[in-house]
LOLUM-263335 format. One line per field, with one value per residue (C-alpha): residue in one letter; residue number from 1; x, y, z. Coordinates in pm, 1 decimal. Each point is the difference from the previous one (the first is absolute). Layout:
N
aa <- (A, ...)
i <- (NUM, ...)
east <- (X, ...)
north <- (Y, ...)
up <- (Z, ...)
end
This chain:
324
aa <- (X, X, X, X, X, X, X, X, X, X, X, X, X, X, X, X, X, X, X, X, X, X, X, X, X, X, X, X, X, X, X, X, X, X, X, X, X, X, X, X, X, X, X, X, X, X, X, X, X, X, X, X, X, X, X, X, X, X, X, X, X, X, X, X, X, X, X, X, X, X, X, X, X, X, X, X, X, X, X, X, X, X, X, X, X, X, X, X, X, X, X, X, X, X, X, X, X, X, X, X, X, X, X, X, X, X, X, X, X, X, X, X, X, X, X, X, X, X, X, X, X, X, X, X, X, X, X, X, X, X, X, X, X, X, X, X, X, X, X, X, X, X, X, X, X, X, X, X, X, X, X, X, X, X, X, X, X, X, X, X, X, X, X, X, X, X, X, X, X, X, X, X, X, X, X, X, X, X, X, X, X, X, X, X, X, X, X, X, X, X, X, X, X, X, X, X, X, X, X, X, X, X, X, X, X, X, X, X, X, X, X, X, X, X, X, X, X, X, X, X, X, X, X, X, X, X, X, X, X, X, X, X, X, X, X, X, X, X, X, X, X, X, X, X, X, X, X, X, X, X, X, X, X, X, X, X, X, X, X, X, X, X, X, X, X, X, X, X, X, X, X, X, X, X, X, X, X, X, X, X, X, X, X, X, X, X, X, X, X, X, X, X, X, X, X, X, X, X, X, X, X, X, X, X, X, X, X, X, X, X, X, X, X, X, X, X, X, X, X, X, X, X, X, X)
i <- (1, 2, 3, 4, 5, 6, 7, 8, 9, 10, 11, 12, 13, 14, 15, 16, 17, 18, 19, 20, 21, 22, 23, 24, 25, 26, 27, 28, 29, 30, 31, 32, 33, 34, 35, 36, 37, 38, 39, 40, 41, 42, 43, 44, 45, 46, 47, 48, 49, 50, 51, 52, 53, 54, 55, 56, 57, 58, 59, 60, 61, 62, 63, 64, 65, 66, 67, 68, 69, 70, 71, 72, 73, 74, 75, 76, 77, 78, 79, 80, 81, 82, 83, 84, 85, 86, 87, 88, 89, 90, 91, 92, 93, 94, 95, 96, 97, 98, 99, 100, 101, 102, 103, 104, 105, 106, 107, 108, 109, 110, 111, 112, 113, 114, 115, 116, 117, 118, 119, 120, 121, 122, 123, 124, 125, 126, 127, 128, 129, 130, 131, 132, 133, 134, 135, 136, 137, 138, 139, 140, 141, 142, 143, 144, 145, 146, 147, 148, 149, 150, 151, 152, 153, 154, 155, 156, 157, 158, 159, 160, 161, 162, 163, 164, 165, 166, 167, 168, 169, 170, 171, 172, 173, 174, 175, 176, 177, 178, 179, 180, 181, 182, 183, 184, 185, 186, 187, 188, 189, 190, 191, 192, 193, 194, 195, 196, 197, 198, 199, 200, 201, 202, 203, 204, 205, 206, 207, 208, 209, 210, 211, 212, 213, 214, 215, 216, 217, 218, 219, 220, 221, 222, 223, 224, 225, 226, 227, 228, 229, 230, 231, 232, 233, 234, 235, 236, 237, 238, 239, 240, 241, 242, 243, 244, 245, 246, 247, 248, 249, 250, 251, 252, 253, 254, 255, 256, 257, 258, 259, 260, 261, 262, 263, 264, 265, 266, 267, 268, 269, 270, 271, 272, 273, 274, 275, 276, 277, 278, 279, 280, 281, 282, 283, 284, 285, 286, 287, 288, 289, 290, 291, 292, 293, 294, 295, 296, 297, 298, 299, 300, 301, 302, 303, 304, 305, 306, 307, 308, 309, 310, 311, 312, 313, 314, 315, 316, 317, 318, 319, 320, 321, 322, 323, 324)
east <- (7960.2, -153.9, 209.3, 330.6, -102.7, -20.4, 284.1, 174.7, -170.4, 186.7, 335.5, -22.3, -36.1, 225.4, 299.6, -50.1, 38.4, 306.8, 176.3, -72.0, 128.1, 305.9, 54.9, -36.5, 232.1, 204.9, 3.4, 21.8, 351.9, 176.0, -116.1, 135.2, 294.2, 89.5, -91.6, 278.3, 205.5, -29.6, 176.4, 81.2, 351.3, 60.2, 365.2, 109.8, 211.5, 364.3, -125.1, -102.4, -268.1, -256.8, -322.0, -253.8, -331.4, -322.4, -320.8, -178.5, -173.3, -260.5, -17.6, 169.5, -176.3, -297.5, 94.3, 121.9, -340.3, -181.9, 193.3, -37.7, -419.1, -15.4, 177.6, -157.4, -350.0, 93.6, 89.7, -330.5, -228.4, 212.8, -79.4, -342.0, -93.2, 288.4, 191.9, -207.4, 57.0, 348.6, 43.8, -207.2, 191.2, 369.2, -113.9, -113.9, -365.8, -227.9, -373.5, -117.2, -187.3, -375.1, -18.4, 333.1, -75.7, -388.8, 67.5, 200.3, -242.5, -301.7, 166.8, 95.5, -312.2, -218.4, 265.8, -64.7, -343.1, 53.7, 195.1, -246.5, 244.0, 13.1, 214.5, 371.7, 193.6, 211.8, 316.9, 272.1, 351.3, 228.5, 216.1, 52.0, 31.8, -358.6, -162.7, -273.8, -38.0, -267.7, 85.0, -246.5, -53.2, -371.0, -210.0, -161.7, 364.3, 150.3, 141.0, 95.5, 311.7, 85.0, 312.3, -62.2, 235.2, -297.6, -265.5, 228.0, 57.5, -316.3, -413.4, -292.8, -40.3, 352.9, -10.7, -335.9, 205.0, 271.5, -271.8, -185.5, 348.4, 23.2, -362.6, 61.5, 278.1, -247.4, -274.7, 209.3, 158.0, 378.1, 86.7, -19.1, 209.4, 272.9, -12.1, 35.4, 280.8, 166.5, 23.8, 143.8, 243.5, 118.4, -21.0, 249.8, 208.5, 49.8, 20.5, 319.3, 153.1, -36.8, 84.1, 351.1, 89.0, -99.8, 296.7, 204.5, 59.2, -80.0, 274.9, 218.5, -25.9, 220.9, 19.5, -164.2, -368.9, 47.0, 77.4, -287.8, -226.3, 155.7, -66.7, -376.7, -56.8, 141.8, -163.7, -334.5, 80.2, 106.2, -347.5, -211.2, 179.0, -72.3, -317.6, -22.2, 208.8, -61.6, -251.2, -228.4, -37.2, 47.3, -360.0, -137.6, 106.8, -184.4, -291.3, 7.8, 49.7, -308.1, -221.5, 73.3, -82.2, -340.3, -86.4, 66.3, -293.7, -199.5, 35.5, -96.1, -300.9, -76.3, 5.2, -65.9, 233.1, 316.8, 138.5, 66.5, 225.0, 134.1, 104.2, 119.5, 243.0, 166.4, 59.8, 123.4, 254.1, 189.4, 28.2, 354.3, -19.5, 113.5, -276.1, 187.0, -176.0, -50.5, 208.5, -8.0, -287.3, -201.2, 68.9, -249.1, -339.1, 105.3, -203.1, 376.4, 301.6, 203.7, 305.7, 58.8, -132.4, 86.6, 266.1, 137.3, -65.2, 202.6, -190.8, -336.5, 94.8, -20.7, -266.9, -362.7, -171.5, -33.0, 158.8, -225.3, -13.1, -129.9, -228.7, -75.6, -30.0, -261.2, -209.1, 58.2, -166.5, -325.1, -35.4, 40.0, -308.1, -162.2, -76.6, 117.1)
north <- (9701.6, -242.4, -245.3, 210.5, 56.6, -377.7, -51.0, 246.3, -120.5, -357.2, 119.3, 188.6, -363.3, -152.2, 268.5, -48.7, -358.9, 45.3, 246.3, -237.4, -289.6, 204.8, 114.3, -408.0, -101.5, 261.6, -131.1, -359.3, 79.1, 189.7, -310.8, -270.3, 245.7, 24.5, -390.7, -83.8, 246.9, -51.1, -285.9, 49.8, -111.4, -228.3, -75.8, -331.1, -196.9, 93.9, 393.3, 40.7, 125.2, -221.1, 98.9, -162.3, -137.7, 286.3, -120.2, 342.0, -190.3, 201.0, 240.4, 292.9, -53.2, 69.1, 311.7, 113.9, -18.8, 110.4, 323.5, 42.7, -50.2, 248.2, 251.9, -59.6, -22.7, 344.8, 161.6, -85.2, 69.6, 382.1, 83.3, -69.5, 165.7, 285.7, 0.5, 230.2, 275.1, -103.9, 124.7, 303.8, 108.0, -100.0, 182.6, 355.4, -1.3, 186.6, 15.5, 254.9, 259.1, 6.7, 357.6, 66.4, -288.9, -6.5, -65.1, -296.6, -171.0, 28.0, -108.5, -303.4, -47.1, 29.7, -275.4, -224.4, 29.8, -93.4, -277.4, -148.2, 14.4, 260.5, 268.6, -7.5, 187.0, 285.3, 97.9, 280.3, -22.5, 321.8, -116.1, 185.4, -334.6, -59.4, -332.0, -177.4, -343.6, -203.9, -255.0, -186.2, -375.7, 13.0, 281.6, 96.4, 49.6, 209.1, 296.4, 194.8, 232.5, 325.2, 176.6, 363.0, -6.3, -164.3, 195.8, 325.6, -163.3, -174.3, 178.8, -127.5, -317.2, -71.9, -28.4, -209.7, -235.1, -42.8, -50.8, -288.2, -144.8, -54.3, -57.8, -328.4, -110.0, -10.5, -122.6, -299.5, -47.8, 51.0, 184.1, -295.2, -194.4, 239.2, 98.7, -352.7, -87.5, 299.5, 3.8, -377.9, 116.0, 277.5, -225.7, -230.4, 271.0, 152.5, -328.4, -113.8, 339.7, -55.8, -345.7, 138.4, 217.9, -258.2, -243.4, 277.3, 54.9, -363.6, -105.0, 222.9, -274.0, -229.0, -375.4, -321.4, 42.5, 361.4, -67.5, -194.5, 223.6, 298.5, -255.0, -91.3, 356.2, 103.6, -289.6, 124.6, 376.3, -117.4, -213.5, 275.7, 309.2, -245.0, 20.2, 373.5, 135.1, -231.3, -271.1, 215.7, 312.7, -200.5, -145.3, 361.4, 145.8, -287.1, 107.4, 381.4, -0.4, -155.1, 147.9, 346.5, -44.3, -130.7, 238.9, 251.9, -152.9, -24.1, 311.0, 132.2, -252.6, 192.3, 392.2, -99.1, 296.0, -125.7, 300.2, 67.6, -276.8, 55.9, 378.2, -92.6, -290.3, 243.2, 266.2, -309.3, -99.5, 328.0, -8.3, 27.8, 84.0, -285.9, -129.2, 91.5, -280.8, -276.0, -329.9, -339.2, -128.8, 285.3, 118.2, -291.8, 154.3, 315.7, 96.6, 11.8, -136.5, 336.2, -172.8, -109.7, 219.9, -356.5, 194.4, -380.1, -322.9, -92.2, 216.9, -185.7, -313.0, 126.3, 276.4, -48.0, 133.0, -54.9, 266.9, 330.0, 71.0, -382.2, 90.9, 386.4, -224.0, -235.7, 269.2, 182.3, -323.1, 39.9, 349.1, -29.1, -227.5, 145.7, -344.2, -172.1)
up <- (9400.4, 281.2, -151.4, 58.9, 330.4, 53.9, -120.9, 226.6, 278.5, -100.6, -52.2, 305.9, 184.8, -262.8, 36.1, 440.2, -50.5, -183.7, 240.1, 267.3, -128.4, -94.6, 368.8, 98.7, -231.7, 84.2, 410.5, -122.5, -197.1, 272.4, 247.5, -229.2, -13.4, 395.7, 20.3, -274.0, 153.5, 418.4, 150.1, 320.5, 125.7, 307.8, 175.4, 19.9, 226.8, -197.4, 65.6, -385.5, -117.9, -243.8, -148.9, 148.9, -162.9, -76.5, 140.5, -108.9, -259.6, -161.3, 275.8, -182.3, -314.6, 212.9, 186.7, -322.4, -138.3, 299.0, 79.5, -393.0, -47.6, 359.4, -239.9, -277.6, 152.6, 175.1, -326.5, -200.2, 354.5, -8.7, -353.8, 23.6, 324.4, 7.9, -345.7, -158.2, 297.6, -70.9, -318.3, 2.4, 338.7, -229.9, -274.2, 206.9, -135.8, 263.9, -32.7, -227.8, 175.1, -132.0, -37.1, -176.5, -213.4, -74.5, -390.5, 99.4, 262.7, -224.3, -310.9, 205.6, 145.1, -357.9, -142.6, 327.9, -62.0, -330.8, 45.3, 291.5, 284.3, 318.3, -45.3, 37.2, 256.7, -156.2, 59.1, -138.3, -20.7, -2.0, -323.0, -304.2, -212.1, -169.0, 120.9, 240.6, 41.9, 254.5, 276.9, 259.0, 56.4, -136.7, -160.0, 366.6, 127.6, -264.3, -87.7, -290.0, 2.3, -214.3, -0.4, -25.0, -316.7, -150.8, 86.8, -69.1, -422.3, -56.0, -63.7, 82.8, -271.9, 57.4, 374.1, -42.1, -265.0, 282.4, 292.4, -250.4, -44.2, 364.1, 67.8, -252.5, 232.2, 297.8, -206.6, -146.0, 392.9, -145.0, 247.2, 270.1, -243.4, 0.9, 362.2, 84.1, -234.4, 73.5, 396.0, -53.4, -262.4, 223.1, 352.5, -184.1, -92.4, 348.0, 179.1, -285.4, 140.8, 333.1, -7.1, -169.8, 223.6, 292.6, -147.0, -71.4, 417.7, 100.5, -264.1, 264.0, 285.4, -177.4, 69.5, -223.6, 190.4, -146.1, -374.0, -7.6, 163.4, -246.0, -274.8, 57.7, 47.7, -339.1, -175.7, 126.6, -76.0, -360.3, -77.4, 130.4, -223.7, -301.0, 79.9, 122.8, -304.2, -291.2, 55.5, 185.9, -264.5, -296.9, 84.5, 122.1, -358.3, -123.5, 164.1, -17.7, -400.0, -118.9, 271.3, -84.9, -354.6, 131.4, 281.4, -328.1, -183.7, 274.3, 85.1, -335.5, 30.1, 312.5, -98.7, -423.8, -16.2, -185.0, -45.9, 371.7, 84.9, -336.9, 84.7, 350.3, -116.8, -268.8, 243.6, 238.1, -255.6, -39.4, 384.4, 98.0, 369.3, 274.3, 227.3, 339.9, 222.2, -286.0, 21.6, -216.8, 240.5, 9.0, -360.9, -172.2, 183.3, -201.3, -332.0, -135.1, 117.3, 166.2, -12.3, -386.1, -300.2, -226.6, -192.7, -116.0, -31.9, 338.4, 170.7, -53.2, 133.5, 345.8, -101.0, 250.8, -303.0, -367.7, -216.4, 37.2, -396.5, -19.1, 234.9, -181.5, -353.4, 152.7, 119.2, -351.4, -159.8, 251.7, -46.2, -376.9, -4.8, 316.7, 155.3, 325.5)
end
């Protein structure tokens, strides 16, 4: 288990490192683009007008990368000091009241305990679709969410399955991972839109200066959906699959109650109510995916999670032999 978390810790830096040097290369390609692209035009002494020799040498290269690290540097400094308020504020979870929710604090609280770590903030969403999933940048910044679709479905050893589930995910520090990869994923994706639309209008002005301009603008708008809409969530399904099937067996390791995760996962499967507030970023912190039920093969090669009767059969096999 330490070594998981370890290893977590190292993708974490790994997976940064990577966005970052995406985001450079990103600036460095659009400034090699407006250098091959700008030469400005001088009149000579017949009236015509001749291109005249660049001196912007490496200059837009440069800017290219600097404007891109600011953005990038912006991005990972947001998700770790405000992306987790982000997506409990996108997803409509409110805190759950301690009164109306006593079961649910001090089942948290006992598995905290158990797991060594101070006790996760909780929070309800108002959604009929059963599911909860955890988000925070470290265990003492964390929170665990419940939709009351869950708590409405699932009993006592069920709900304490779900909560271990999550409690893992803390434990193991996925959730940073996730948070992380996912506010760059969807930073990319917003900036590719609005870089669109932004060459859309300035394509409007007309004029040689203003192709290129339009030009340089899509180019950048292009590189960053590849990496907002395929290169980006490839690598976050990468991540999400194998760490649910662990936080699954830790969690068992944590209540030594099989059965309960067990239960919760088949009621979870026959689940056929959309998750109102769930989209493809926030969808992998989920215990299962709201947004595919893996009814083909297709379907799993953009799935967050591992198929849930893989997931039901692999608990099957530690309950069988009742050992974690």
């Amino acid at each position: 288990m330490y070594s998981q978390i370890a290893s977590n810790k190292r993708r974490s830096v790994v997976f940064i490192g990577l966005f970052f040097v995406m985001w450079l290369a990103i600036g460095a390609g659009c400034g090699l683009l407006f250098k091959a692209l700008s030469h400005p035009t001088v009149t000579n002494a017949y009236g015509y007008a001749e291109a005249a020799p660049t001196h912007y040498g490496w200059t837009p290269v440069i800017i290219g990368m600097a404007i891109c690290a600011l953005l990038a540097v912006g991005g990972i400094v947001y998700s770790l000091t405000a992306g987790a308020g982000l997506v409990l504020r996108v997803s409509g979870a409110v805190p759950a009241d301690p009164a109306q929710y006593q079961q649910l604090h001090n089942l948290v609280e006992t598995l905290a305990i158990g797991e060594g770590i101070p006790k996760p903030a909780v929070y309800v969403i108002d959604d009929p679709s059963p599911n909860a999933f955890a988000t925070g940048v470290s265990p003492e910044k964390a929170a665990i969410t419940f939709t009351t679709g869950l708590l409405d479905i699932m009993n006592r050893e069920e709900l304490e399955g779900v909560a271990s589930h999550e409690m893992s995910h803390i434990k193991n520090h996925d959730i940073r991972l996730l948070l992380v990869v996912g506010t760059m994923i969807g930073m990319a994706a917003v900036l590719a839109s609005i870089l669109w639309r932004t060459a859309f209008f300035a394509g409007r002005g007309g004029g040689r200066s203003g192709g290129q301009l339009v030009l340089v603008i899509f180019v950048a708008g292009a590189l960053l959906a590849v990496v907002g809409f395929i290169f980006g969530p490839l690598i976050r399904l990468a991540l999400s699959r194998r760490r649910e099937s662990l936080a699954d067996e830790s969690g068992v390791e944590l209540t030594r109650n099989p059965a309960g995760l067990l239960s919760a996962l088949k009621k979870l499967q026959q689940n056929d109510k959309p998750f109102k507030n769930m989209n493809h970023a926030t969808a992998a912190m989920c215990i299962d995916d709201p947004l595919q039920h893996h009814e083909a093969w297709y379907h799993r090669l953009y799935d967050s999670h591992p198929p849930i009767e893989d997931r039901i059969a692999s608990l099957e096999r530690i309950y069988s032999g009742q050992s974690v």
